[in-house]
N, C-alpha and C positions, 0 to 999 in steps of 0.2 A: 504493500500500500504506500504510495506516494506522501511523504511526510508535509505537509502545505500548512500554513493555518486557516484556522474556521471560525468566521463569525456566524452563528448559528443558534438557534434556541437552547437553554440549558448551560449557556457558557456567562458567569458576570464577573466583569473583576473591577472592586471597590478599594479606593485610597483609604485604606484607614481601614479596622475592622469593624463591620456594620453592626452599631447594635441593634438598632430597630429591625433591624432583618435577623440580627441573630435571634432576638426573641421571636419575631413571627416563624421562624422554621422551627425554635424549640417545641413551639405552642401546639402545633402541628404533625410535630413527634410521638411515636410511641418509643421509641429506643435512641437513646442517645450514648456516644463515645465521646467522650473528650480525652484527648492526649495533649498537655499543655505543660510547660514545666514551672509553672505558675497558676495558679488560681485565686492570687486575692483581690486581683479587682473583680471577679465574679463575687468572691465572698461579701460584701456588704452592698449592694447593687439590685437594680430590679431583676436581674439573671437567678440571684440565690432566690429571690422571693418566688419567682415562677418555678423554678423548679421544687421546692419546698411545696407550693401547694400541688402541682402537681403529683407527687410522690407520694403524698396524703392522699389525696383522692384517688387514685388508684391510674391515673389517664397515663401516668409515665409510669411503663411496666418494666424497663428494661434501664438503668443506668450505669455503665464504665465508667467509672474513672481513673485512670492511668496517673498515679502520684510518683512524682521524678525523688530516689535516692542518687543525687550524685556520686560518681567516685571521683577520690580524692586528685588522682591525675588531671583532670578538665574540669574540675569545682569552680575553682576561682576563674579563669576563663571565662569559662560558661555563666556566670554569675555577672562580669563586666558586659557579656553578647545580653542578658534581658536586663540589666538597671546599669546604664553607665554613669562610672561616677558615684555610684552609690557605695556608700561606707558599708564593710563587712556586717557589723551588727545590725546597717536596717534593713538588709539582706539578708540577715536571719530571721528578724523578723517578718518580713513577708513570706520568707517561705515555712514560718508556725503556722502565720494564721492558713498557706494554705492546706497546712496541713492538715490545721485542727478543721478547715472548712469540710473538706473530706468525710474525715471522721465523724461531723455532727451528721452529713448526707446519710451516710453509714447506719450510723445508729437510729436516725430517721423511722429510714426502712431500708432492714436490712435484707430482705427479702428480694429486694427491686436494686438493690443497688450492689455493684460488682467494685471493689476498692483492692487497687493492684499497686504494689510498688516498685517499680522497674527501675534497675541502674542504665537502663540503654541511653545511649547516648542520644538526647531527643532533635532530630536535624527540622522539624518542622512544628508548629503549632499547628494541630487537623483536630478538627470535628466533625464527626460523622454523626448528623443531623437524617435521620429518617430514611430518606431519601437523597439526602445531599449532603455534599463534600462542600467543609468551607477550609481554606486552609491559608496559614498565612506564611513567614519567612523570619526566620532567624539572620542577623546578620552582624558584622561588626561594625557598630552603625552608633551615634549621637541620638538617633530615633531608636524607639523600642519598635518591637514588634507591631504592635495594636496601630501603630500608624504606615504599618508599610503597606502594601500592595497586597488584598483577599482574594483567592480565586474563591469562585463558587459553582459549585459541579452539580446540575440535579441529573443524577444518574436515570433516573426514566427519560428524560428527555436526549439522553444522550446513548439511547440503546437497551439499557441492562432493565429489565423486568421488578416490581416493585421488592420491597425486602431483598435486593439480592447483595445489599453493601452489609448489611447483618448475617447473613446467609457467610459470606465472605470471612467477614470478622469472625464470626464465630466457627468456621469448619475449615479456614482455609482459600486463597485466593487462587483460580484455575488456572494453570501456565499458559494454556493457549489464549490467544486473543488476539486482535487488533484496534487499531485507534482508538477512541473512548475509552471502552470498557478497560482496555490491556493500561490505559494512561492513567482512569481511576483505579484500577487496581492497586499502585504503587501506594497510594496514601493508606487505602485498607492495609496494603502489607507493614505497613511502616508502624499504624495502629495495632494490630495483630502481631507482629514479633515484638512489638514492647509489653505486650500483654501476655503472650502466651508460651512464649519461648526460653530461651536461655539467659533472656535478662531476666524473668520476673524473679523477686524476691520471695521466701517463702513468709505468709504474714507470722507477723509478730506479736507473739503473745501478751494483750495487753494494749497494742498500739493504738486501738481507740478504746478509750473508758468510757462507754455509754450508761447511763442510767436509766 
């Protein structure tokens, strides 16, 4: 197949990452991934508040969340690529609260919610939203993340049949393919071996204290 590019239905890409879209796809959702190596500007945001009811009410049946343990080789690094400039300690604190954000998801309902600790080395910020891929860019940049460049993939409009990015994540991403599907593929893969493979940690006795 002829490598070209396509402006076509199902393709959007956003300066900055969308939140009013982020939440209309959440809203939308029955199964969400997030692999992000950060979460605290979710944690106090309309983002935590829609998913917290959601998760109560039972509409969001399916939650991952992929929680980044660094190791100590790329820590600091990787620490200057999401907060540049940022002193070590409020660097640790952001990445409590997102840890402890987790954790309350967690204990929410823990039924519905999948809480992994991965040391993979996270090369992208992807959320696997339903039906769509929203994914953003790590980079060694003055800008963080959340203001660079969003792709956003709705995988039915781009070929692959509904639930098949879950389908994916959870069994497995099929080697054959071409365009679209084989292109979303790479993001499920990338979600899927920090969750399911050789990185995941085994949890930790204790790591969330629910009451």
């Amino acid at each position: 197949m002829e490598n070209v590019a396509q402006q076509q239905p199902g393709v959007r890409v956003w300066p900055g990452l969308p939140g009013d879209r982020l939440l209309e796809l959440m809203t939308g959702a029955q199964q969400l991934v997030l692999h992000a190596a950060l979460y605290s500007n979710f944690a106090h945001g309309p983002v935590n508040k829609l998913i917290r009811r959601r998760l109560a009410s039972g509409e969001l049946t399916s939650l991952t969340l992929i929680k980044l343990e660094a190791k100590p080789q790329w820590r600091d690094e990787f620490a200057r690529v999401l907060r540049p400039g940022m002193a070590a300690a409020d660097m640790d604190l952001l990445l409590r609260q997102s840890r402890d954000w987790c954790c309350e998801l967690k204990c929410l309902a823990p039924a519905a919610v999948n809480l992994v600790s991965s040391q993979a080395l996270p090369l992208q910020p992807i959320l696997l939203l339903g039906d769509t891929v929203l994914a953003g860019q790590y980079a060694h940049s003055q800008e963080t993340a959340a203001h660079g460049p969003w792709l956003e993939l709705d995988s039915t409009a781009l070929g692959l049949a509904p639930g098949t990015l879950g389908q994916w994540f959870a069994q497995g991403v099929p080697v054959t393919g071409e365009g679209w599907p084989r292109a979303i593929g790479r993001y499920v893969e990338e979600c899927r071996q920090a969750a399911h493979d050789i990185w995941m940690l085994p949890s930790l006795t204790g790591e969330c204290q629910c009451r």
